[in-house]
Biopython code that builds the backbone (N, CA, C, O; Angstrom):
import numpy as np
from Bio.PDB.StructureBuilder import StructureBuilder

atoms = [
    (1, "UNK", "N", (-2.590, 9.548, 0.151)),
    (1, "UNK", "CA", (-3.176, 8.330, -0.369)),
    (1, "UNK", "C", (-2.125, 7.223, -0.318)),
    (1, "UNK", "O", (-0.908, 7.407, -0.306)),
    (2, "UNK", "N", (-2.696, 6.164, -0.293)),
    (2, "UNK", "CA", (-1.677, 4.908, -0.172)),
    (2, "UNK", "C", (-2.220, 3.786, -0.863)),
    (2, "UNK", "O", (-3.414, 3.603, -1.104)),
    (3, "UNK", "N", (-1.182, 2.987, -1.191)),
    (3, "UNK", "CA", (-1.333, 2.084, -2.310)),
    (3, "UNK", "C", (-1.148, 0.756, -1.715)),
    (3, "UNK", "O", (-0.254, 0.751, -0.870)),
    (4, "UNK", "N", (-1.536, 0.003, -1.843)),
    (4, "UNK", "CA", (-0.983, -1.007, -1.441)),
    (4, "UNK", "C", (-1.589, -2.491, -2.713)),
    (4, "UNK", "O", (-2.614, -2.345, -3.379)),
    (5, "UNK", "N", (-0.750, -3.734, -2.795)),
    (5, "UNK", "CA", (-1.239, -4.975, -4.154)),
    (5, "UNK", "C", (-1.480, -5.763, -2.545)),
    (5, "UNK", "O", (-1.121, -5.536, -1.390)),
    (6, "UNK", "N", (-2.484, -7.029, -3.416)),
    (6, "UNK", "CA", (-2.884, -7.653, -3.174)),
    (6, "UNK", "C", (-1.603, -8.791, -3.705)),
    (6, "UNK", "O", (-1.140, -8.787, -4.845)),
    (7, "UNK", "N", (-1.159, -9.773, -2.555)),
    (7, "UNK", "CA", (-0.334, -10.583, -2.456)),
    (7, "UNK", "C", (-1.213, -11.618, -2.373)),
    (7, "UNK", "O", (-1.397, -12.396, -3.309)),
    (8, "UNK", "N", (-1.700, -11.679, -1.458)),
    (8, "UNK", "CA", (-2.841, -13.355, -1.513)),
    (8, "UNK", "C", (-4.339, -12.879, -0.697)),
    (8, "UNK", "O", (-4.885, -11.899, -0.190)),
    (9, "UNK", "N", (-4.572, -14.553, -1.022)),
    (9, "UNK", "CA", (-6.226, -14.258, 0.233)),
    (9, "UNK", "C", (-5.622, -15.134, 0.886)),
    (9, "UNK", "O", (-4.925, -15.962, 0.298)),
    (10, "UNK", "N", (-5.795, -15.137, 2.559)),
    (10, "UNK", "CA", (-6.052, -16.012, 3.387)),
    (10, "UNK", "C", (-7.320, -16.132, 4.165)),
    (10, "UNK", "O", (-7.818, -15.092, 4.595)),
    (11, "UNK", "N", (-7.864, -17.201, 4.383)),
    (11, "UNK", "CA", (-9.425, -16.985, 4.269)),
    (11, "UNK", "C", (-10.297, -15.327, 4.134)),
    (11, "UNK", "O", (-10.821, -14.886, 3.111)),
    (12, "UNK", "N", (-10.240, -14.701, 5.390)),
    (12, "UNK", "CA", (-11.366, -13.823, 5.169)),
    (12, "UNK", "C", (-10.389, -12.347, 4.843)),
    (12, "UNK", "O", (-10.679, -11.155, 4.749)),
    (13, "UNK", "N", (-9.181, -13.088, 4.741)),
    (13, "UNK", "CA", (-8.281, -11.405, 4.347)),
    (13, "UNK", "C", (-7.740, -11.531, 3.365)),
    (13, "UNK", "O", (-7.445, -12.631, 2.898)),
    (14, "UNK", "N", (-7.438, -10.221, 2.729)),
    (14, "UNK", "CA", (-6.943, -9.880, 1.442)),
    (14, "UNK", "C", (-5.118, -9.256, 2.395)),
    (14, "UNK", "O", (-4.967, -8.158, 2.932)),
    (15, "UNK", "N", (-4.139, -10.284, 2.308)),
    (15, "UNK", "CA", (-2.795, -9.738, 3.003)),
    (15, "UNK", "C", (-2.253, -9.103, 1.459)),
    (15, "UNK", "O", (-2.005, -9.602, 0.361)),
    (16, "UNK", "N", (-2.224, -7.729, 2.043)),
    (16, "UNK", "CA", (-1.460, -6.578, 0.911)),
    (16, "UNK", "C", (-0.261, -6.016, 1.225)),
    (16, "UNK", "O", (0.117, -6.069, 2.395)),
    (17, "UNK", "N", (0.534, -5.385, 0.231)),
    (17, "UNK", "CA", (2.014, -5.315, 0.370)),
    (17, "UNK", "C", (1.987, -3.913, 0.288)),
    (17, "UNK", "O", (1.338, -3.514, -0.679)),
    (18, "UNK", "N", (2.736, -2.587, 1.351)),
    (18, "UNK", "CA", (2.487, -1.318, 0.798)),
    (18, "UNK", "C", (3.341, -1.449, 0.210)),
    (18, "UNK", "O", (4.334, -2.106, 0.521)),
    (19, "UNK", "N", (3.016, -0.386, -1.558)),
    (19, "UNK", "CA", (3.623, -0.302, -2.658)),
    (19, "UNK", "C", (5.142, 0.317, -2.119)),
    (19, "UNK", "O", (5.022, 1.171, -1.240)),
    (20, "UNK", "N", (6.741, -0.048, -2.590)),
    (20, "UNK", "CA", (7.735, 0.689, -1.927)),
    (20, "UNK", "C", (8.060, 0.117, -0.657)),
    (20, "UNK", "O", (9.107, 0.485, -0.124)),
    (21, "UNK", "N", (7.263, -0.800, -0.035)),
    (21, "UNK", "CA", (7.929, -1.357, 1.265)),
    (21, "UNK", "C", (7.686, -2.919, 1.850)),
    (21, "UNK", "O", (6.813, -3.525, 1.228)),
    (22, "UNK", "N", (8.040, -3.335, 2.464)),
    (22, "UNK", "CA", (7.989, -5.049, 2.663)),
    (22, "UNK", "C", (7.194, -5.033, 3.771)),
    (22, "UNK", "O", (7.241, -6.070, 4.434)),
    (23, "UNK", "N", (6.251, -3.893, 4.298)),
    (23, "UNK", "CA", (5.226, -4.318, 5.215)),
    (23, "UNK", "C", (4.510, -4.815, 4.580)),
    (23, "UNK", "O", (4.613, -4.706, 3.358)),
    (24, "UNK", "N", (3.245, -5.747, 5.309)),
    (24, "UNK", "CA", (2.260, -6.286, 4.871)),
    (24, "UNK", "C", (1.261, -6.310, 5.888)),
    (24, "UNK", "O", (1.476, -6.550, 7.076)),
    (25, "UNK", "N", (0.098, -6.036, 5.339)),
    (25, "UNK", "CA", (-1.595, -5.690, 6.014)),
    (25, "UNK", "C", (-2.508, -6.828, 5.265)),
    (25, "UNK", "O", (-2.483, -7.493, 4.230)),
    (26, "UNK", "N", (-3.307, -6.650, 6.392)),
    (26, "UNK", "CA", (-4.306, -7.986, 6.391)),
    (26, "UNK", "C", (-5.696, -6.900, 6.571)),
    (26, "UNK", "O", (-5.909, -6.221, 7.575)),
    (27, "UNK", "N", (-6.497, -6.936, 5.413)),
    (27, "UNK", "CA", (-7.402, -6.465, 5.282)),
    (27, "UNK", "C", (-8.674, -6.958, 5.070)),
    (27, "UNK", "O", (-8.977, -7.104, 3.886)),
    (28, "UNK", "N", (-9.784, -7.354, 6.184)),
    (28, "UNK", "CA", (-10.795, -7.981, 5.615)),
    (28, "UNK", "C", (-11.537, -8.280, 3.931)),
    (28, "UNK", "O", (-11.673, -7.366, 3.118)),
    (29, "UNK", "N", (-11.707, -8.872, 3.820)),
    (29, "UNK", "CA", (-12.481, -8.699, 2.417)),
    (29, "UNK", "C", (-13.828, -8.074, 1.881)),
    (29, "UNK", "O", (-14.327, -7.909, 0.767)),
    (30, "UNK", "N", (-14.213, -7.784, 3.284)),
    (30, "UNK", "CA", (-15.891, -7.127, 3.264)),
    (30, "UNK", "C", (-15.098, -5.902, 2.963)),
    (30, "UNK", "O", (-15.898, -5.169, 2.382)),
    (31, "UNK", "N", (-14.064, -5.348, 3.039)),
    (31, "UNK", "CA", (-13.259, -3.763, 3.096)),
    (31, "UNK", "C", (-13.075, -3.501, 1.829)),
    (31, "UNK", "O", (-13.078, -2.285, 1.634)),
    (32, "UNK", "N", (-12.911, -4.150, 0.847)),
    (32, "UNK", "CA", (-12.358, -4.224, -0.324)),
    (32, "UNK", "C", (-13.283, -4.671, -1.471)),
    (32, "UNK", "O", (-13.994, -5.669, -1.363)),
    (33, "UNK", "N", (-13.243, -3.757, -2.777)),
    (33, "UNK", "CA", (-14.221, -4.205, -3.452)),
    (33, "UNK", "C", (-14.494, -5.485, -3.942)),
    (33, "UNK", "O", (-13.642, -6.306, -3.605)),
    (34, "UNK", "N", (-15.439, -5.936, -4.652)),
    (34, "UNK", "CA", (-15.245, -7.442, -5.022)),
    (34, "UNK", "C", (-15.143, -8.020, -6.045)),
    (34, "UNK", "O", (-15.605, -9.141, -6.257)),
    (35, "UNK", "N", (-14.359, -7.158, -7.035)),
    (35, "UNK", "CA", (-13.428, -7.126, -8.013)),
    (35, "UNK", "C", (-12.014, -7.736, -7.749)),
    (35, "UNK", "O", (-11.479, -8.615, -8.425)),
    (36, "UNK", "N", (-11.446, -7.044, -6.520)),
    (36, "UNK", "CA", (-10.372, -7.138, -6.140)),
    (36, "UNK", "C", (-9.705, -8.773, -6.572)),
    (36, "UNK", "O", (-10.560, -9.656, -6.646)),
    (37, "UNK", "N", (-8.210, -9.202, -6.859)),
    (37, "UNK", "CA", (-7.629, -10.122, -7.129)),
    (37, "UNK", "C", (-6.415, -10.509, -6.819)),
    (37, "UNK", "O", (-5.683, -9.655, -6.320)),
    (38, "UNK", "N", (-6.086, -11.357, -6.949)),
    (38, "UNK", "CA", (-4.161, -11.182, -6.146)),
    (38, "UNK", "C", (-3.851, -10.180, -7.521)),
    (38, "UNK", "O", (-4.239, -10.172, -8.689)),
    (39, "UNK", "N", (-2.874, -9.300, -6.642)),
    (39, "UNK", "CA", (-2.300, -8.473, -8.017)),
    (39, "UNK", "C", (-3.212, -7.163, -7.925)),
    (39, "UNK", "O", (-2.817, -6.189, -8.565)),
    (40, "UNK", "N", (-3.922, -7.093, -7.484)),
    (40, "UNK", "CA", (-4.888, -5.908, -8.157)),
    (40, "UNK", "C", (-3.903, -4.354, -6.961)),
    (40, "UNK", "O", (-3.122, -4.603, -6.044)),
    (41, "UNK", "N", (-4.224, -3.267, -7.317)),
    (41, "UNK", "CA", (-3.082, -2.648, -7.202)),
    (41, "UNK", "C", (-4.539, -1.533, -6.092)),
    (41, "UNK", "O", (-5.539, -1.144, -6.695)),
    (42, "UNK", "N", (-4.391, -1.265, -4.815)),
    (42, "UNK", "CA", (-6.020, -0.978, -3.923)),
    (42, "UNK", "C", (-4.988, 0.419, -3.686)),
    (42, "UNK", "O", (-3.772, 0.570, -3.561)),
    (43, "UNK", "N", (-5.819, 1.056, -3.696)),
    (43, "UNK", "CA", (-5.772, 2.896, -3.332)),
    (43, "UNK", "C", (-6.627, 3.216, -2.245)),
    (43, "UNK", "O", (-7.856, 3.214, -2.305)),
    (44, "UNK", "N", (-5.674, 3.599, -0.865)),
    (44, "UNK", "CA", (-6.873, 3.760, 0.127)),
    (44, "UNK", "C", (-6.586, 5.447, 0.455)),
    (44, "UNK", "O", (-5.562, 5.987, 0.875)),
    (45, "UNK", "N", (-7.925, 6.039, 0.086)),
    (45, "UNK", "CA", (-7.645, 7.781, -0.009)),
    (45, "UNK", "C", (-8.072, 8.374, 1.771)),
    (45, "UNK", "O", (-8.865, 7.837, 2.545)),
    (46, "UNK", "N", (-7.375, 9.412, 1.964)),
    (46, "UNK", "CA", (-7.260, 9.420, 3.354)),
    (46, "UNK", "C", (-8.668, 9.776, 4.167)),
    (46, "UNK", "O", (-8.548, 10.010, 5.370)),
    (47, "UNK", "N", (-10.102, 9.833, 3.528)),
    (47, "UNK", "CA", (-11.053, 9.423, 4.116)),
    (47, "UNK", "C", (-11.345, 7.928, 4.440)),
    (47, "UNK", "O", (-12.404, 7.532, 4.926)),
    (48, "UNK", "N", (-10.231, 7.108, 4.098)),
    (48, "UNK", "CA", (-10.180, 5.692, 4.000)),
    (48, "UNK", "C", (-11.350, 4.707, 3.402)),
    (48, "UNK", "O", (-12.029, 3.745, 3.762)),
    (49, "UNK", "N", (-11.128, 5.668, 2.106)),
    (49, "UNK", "CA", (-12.123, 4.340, 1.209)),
    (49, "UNK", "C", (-11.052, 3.869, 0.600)),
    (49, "UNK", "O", (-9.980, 4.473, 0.548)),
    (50, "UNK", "N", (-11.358, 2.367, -0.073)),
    (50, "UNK", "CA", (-10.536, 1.528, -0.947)),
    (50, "UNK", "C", (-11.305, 1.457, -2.125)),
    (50, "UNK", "O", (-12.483, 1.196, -2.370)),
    (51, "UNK", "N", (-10.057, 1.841, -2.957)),
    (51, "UNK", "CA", (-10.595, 1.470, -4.674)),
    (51, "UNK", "C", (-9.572, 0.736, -5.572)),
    (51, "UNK", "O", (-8.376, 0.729, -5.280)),
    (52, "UNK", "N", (-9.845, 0.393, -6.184)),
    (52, "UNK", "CA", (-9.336, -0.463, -7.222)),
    (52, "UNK", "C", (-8.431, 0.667, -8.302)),
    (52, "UNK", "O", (-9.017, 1.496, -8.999)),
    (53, "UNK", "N", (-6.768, 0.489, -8.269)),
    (53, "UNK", "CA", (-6.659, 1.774, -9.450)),
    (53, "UNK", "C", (-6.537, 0.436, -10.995)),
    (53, "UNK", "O", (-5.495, -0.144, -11.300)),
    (54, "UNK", "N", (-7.520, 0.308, -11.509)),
    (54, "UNK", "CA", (-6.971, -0.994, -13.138)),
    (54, "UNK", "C", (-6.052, -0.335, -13.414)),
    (54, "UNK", "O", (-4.992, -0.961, -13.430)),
    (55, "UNK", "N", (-5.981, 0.902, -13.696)),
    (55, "UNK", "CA", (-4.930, 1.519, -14.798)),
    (55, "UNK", "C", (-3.542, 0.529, -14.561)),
    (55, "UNK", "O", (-3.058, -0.293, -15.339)),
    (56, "UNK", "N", (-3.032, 0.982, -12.994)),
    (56, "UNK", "CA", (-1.914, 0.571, -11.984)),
    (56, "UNK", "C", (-1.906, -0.676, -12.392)),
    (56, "UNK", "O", (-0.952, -0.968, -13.113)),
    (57, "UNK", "N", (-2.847, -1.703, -12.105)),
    (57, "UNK", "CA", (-3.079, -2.729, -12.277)),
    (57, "UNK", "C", (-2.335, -3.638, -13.085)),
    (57, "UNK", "O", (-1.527, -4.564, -13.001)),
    (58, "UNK", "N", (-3.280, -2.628, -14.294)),
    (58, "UNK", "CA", (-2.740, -3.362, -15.849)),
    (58, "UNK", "C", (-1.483, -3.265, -15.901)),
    (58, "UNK", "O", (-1.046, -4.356, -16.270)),
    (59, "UNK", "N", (-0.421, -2.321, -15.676)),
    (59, "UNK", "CA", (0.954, -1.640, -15.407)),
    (59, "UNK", "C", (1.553, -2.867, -15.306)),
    (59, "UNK", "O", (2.084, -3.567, -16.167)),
    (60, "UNK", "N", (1.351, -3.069, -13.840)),
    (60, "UNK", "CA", (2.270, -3.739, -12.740)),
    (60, "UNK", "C", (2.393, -5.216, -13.569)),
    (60, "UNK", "O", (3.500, -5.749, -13.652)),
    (61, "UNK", "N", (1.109, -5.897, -14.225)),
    (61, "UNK", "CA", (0.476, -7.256, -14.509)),
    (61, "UNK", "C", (1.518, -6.876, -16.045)),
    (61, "UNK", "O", (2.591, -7.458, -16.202)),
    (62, "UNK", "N", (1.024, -5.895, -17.017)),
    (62, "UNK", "CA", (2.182, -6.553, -18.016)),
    (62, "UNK", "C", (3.775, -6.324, -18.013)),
    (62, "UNK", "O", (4.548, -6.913, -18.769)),
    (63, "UNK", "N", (4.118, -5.438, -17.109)),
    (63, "UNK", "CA", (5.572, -5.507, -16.544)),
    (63, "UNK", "C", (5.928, -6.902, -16.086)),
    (63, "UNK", "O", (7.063, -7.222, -16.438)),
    (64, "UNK", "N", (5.150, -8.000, -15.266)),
    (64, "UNK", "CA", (5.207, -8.370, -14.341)),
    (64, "UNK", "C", (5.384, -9.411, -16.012)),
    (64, "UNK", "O", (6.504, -9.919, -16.043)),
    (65, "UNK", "N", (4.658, -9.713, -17.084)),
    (65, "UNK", "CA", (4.643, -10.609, -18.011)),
    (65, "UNK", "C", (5.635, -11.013, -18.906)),
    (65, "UNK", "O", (5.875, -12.072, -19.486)),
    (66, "UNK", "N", (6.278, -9.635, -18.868)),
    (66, "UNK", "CA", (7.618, -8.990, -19.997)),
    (66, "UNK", "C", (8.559, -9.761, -19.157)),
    (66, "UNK", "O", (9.219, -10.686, -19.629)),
    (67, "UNK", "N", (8.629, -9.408, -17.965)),
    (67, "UNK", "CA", (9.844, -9.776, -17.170)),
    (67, "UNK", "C", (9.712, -11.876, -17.161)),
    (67, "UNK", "O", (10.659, -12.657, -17.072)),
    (68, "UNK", "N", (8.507, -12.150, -17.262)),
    (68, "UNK", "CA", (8.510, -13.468, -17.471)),
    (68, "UNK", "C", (9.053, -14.125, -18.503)),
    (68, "UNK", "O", (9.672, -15.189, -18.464)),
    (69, "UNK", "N", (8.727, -13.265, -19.687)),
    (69, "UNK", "CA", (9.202, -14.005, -21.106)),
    (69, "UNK", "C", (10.667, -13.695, -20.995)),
    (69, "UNK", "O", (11.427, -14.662, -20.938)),
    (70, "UNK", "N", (11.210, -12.394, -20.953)),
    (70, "UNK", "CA", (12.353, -12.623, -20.616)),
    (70, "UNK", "C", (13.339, -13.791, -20.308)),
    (70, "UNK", "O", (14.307, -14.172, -20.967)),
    (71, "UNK", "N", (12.953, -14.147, -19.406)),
    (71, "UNK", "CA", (13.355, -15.178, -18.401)),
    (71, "UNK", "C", (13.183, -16.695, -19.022)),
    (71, "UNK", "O", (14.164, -17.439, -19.004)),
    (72, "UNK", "N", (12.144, -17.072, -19.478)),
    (72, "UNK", "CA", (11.761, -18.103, -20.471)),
    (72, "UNK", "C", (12.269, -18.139, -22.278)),
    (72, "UNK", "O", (11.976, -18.989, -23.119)),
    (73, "UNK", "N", (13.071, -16.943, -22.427)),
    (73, "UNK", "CA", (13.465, -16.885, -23.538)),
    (73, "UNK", "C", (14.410, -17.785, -23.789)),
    (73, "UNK", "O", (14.921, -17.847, -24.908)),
]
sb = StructureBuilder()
sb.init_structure("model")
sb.init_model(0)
sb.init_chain("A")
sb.init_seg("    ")
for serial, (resi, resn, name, xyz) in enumerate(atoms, 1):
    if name == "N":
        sb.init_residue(resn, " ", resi, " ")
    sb.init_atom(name, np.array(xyz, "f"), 0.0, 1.0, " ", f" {name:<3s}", serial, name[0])
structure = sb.get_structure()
C-alpha cells in the first residue's frame, strides 16, 4: 500500500507527495474521492483503489498546527 498527501490542485489534478519521498504525482481528480483536500493523507491499496486515511489526516494536520504555534510563540 502507498500513501501519498495532497500538496495542491492544479486544475483537473490533485499533485501528491509520496509519504517519505520528494516525488510527486499528478492524479486526476475523477481518481480520488471528493472529500479529498490539500493535506488529506490518500492510501492507494495494491488493487489500486484510493481512500482517504482521516485518522492520518488528522495526525499530520495537528502536528502540522503545534509546529506552527511553536514558531509564533
Amino acid at each position: 500500500m502507498r500513501k501519498l498527501i495532497i500538496d495542491r490542485f492544479e486544475g483537473n489534478l490533485a499533485i501528491c507527495e509520496e509519504e517519505g519521498s520528494e516525488k510527486l504525482f499528478g492524479i486526476d481528480r475523477k481518481e480520488i474521492p471528493s472529500q479529498a483536500v490539500e493535506g488529506s493523507v490518500l492510501e492507494i491499496s495494491d488493487e489500486g483503489e484510493i481512500s482517504i486515511n482521516n485518522e492520518e489526516t488528522q495526525k499530520r494536520r495537528e502536528r502540522i498546527l503545534a509546529r506552527q504555534k511553536k514558531l509564533f510563540q
